[in-house]
C-alpha positions as CSV (number, residue, x, y, z in Angstrom):
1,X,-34.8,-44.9,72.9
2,X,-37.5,-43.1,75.2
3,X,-38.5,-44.7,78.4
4,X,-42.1,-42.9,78.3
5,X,-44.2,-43.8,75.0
6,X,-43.6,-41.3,72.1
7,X,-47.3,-38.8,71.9
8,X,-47.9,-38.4,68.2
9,X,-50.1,-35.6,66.5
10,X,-52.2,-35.9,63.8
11,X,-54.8,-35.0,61.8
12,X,-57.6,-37.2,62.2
13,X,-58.9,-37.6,59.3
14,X,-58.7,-41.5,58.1
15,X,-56.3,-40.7,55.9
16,X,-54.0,-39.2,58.1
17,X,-54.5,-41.8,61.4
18,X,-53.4,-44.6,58.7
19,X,-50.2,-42.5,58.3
20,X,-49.5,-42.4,61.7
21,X,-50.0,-46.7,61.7
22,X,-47.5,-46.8,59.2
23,X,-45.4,-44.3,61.4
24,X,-46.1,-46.8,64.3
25,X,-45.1,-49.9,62.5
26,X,-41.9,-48.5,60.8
27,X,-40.8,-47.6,64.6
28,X,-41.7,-51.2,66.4
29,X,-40.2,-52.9,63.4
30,X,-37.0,-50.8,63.8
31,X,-36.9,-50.3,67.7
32,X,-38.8,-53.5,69.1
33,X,-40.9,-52.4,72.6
34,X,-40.9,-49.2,71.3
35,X,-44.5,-47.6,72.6
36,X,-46.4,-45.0,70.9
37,X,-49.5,-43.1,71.7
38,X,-51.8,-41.3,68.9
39,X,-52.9,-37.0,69.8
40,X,-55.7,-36.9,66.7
41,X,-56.8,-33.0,66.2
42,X,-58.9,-31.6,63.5
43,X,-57.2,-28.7,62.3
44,X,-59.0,-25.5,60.9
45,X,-58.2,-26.9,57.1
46,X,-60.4,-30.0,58.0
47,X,-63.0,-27.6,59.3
48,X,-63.1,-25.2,56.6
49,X,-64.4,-26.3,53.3
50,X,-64.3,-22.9,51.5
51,X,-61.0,-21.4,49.4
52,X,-57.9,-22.0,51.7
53,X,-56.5,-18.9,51.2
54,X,-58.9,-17.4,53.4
55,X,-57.1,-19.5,56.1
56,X,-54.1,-18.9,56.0
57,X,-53.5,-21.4,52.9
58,X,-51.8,-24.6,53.7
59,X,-51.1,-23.6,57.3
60,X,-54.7,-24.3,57.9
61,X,-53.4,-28.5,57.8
62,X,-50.3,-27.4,60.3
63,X,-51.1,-25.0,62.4
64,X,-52.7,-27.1,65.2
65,X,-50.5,-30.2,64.9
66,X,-47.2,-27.8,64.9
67,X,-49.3,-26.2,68.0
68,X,-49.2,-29.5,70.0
69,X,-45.5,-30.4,69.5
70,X,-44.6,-26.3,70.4
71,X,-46.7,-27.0,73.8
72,X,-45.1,-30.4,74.6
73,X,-48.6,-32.3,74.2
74,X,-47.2,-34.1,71.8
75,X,-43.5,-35.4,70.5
76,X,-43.9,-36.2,67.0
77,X,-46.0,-35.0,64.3
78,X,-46.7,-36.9,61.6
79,X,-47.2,-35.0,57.9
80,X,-47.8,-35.3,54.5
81,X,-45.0,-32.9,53.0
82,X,-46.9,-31.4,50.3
83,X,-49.7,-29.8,52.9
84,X,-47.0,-28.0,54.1
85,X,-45.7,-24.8,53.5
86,X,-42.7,-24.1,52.1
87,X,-42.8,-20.1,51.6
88,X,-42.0,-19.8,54.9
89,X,-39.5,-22.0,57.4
90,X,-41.0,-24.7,59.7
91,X,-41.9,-23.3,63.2
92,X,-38.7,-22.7,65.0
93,X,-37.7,-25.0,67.4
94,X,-38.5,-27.9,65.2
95,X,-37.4,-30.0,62.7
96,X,-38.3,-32.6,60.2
97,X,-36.2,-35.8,62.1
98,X,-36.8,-38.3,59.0
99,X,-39.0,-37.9,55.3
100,X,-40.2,-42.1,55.2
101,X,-40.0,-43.5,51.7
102,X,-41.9,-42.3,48.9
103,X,-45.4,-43.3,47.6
104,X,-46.5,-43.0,44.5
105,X,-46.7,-39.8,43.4
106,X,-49.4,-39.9,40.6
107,X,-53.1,-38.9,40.7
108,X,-55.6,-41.6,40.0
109,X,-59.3,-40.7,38.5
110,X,-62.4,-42.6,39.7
111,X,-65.0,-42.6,37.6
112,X,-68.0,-44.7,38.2
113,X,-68.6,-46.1,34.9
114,X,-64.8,-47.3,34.5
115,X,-63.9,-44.5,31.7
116,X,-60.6,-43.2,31.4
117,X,-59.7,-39.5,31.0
118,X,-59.4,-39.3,27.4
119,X,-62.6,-41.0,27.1
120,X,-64.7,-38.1,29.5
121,X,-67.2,-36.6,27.2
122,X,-67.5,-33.3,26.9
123,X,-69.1,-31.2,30.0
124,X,-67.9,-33.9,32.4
125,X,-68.1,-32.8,36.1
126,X,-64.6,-33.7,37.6
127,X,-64.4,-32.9,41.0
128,X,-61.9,-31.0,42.2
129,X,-60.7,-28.2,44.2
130,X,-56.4,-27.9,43.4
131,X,-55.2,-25.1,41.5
132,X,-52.8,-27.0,40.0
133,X,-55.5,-30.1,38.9
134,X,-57.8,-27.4,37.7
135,X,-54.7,-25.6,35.6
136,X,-53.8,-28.9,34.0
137,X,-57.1,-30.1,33.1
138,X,-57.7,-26.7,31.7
139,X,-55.1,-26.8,29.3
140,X,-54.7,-30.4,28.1
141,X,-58.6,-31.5,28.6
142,X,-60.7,-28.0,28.0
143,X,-63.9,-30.2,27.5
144,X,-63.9,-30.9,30.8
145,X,-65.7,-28.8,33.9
146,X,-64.0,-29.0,37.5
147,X,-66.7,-28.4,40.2
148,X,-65.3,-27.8,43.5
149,X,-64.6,-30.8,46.0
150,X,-63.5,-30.4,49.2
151,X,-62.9,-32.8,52.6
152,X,-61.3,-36.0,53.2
153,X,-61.0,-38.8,50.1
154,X,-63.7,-40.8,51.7
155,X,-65.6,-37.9,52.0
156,X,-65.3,-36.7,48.2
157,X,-65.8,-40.4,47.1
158,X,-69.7,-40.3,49.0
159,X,-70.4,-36.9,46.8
160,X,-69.2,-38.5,44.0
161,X,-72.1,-41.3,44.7
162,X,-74.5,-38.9,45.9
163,X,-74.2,-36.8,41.9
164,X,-72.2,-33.8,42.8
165,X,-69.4,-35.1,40.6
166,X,-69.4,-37.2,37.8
167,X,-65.5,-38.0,38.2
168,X,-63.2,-37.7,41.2
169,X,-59.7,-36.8,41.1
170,X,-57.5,-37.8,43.9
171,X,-54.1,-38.8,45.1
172,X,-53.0,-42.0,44.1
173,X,-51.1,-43.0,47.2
174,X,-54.0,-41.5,49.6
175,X,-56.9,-44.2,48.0
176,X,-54.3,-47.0,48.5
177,X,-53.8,-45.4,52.4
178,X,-57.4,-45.4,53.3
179,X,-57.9,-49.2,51.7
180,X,-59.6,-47.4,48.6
181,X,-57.4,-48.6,45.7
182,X,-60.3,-50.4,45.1
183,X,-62.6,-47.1,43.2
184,X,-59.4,-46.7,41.2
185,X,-59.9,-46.3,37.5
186,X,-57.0,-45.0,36.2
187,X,-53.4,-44.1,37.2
188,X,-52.8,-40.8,35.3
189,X,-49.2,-40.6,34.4
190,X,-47.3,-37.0,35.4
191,X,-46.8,-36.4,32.0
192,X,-50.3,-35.9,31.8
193,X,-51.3,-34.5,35.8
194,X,-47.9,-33.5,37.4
195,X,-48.0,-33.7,40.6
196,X,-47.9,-31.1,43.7
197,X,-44.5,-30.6,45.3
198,X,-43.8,-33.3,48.3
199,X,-46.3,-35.7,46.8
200,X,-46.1,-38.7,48.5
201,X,-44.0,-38.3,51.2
202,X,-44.3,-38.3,54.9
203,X,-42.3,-35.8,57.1
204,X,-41.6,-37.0,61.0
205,X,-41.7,-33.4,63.0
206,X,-40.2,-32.8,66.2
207,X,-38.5,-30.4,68.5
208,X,-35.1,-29.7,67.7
209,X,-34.2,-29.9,71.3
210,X,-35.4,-33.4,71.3
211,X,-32.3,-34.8,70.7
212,X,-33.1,-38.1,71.8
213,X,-36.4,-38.6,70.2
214,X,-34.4,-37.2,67.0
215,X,-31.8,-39.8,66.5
216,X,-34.5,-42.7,67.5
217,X,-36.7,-41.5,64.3
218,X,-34.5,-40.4,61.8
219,X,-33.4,-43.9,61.1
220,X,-36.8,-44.2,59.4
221,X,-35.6,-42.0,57.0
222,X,-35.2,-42.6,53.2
223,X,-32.2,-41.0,51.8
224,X,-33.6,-40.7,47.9
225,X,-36.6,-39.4,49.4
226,X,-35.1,-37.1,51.7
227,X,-33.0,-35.5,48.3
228,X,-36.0,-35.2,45.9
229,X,-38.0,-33.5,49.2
230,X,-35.0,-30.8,50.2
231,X,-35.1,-29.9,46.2
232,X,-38.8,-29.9,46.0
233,X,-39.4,-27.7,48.8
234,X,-36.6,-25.4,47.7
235,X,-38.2,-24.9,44.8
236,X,-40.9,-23.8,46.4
237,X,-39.1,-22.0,48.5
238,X,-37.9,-19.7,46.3
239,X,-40.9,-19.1,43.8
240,X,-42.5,-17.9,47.4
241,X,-45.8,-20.0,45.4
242,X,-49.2,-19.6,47.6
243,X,-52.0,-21.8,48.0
244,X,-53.3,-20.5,45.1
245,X,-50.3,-20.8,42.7
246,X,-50.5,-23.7,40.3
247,X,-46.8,-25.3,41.0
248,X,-46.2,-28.5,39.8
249,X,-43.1,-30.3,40.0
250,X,-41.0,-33.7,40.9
251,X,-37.7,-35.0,41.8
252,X,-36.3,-38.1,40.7
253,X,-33.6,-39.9,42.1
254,X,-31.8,-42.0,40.0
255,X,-30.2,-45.1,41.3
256,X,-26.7,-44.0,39.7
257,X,-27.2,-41.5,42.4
258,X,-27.9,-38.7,39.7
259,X,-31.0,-36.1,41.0
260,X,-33.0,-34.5,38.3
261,X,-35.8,-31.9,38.8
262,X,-38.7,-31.4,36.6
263,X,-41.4,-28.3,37.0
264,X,-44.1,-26.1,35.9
265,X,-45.4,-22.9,36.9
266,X,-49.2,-22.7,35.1
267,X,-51.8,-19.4,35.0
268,X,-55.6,-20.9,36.7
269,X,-57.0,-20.9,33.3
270,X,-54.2,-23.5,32.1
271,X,-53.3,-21.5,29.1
272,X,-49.4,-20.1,30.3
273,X,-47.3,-22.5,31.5
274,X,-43.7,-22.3,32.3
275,X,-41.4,-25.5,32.1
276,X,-37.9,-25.9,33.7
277,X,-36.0,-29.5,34.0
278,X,-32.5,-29.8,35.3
279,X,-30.1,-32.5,36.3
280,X,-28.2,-32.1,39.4
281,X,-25.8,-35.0,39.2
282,X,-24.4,-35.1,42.8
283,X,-24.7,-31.9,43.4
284,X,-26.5,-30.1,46.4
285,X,-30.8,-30.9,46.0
286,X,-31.2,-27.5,47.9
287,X,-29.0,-26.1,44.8
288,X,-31.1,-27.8,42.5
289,X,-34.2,-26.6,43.8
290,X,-32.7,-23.1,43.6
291,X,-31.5,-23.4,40.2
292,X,-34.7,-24.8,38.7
293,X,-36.8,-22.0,40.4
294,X,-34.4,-19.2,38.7
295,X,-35.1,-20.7,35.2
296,X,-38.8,-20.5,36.1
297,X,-38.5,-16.9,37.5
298,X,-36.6,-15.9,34.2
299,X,-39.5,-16.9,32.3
300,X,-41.7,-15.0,34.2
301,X,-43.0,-17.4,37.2
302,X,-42.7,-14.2,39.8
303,X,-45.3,-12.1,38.0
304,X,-47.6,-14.9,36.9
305,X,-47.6,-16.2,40.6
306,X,-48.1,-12.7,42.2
307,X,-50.7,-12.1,39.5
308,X,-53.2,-14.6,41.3
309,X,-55.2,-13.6,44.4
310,X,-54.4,-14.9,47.5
């Protein structure tokens, strides 16, 4: 276990500091007198509210946390899996040490007046700025109008008071992070919203040289967690999807020890979508990943994805 207290980078949003105290807790409870310091930085996707493919996509989340464990100001970095990209391998020299057990992986509406979404009226404002929430919506709730919504949850839920919106989508597992499960109204079930790839999950980041520091956290790993993540991400991987590709798509491993892999490749307007679900029994999650990605690419994924600007 380190002598000197492990430097942690974050975002530092309120979302993303409450991460890091579960981080924090998970180490004491497992290495007792185990001390821990928090590096907060606001990274250029916190600071940009405009389209994210104008910087640099989901890099915009990373960039600066990866910077601080490259530099040594920090040890471990602490994120959320599915703001990082997978079209491209982590920075070299590091390595996620442990993926922490799965939250839920659904979306959740809020809408002030307590209406579900198969009760929004037509022309209701749902706020919103993911591709793939905007796809989805599109094609199974037309009536509806998204109106951009970017920044931090508790920042969407104040322009959600103030009018801009007249319904909020967000992450299920972020509102119940921030103490927000509260403004919940509904839990909408992936058959309906399927989520983004890494949904729920919380990747430990640190240098690969860090040996030490490696073996001390990735005993906070989950081992389910870690199998649906490696196929998620290959997935991605492979369809090479950008931050403006609607990709959709969820492990699930079973307690028999079976992995299966469901996705979906959608055009922004909702109206193409491209299905693919596989089992992997015990088989590879990285060759799971692969092979559900081919089935999407012989449908057609590749020039539906490179169709979209980015």
């Amino acid at each position: 276990m380190p002598a000197d207290p492990i430097r942690i980078v974050s975002r530092d949003s309120p979302m993303a500091l409450a991460q890091v105290e579960r981080v924090r807790a998970e180490l004491a409870a497992l290495h007792p007198g185990i001390r821990t310091t928090v590096l907060p930085v606001k990274t250029t996707g916190d600071k940009w509210m405009g389209d994210l493919a104008q910087v640099e996509g989901k890099g915009a989340f990373t960039k600066e946390v990866d910077a601080a464990v490259l530099s040594g100001a920090a040890d471990l970095a602490v994120h959320c899996v599915k703001d990082v990209p997978a079209d491209r391998p982590l920075p070299a020299g590091t390595v996620f040490a442990a993926f922490l057990e799965r939250d839920d992986i659904r979306d959740a509406l809020i809408h002030p007046e307590g209406l579900t979404l198969d009760r929004l009226p037509p022309g209701t404002r749902v706020g919103t700025s993911s591709v793939r929430r905007i796809a989805q919506l599109a094609a199974a709730y037309p009536h509806l109008e998204c109106v951009p919504m970017r920044g931090n949850a508790n920042r969407r839920l104040e322009k959600l008071a103030a009018g801009e919106a007249d319904a909020l989508l967000l992450a299920a597992a972020g509102l119940h992070r921030i103490g927000r499960a509260d403004a919940i109204t509904e839990i909408i079930p992936v058959d309906t919203l399927m989520p983004p790839i890494g949904a729920g999950v919380l990747a430990l980041q640190c240098r690969e040289d860090d040996t030490g520091l490696v073996d001390t956290v990735s005993a906070l790993g989950h081992p389910d967690t870690h199998r649906e993540t490696v196929a998620e991400r290959m997935l991605l991987h492979v369809l090479q999807g950008h931050c403006n590709s609607p990709i959709a798509g969820y492990a699930r491993a079973e307690r028999g020890g079976d992995l299966s892999l469901r996705a979906c490749v959608f055009s922004p307007d909702g109206k193409e979508v491209l299905n693919a679900h596989e089992w992997a029994g015990r088989l590879d999650p990285a060759t799971l990943g692969t092979s559900v990605a081919v089935a999407l690419l012989r449908q057609g994924a590749r020039e539906l994805i490179d169709s979209i600007p980015h």
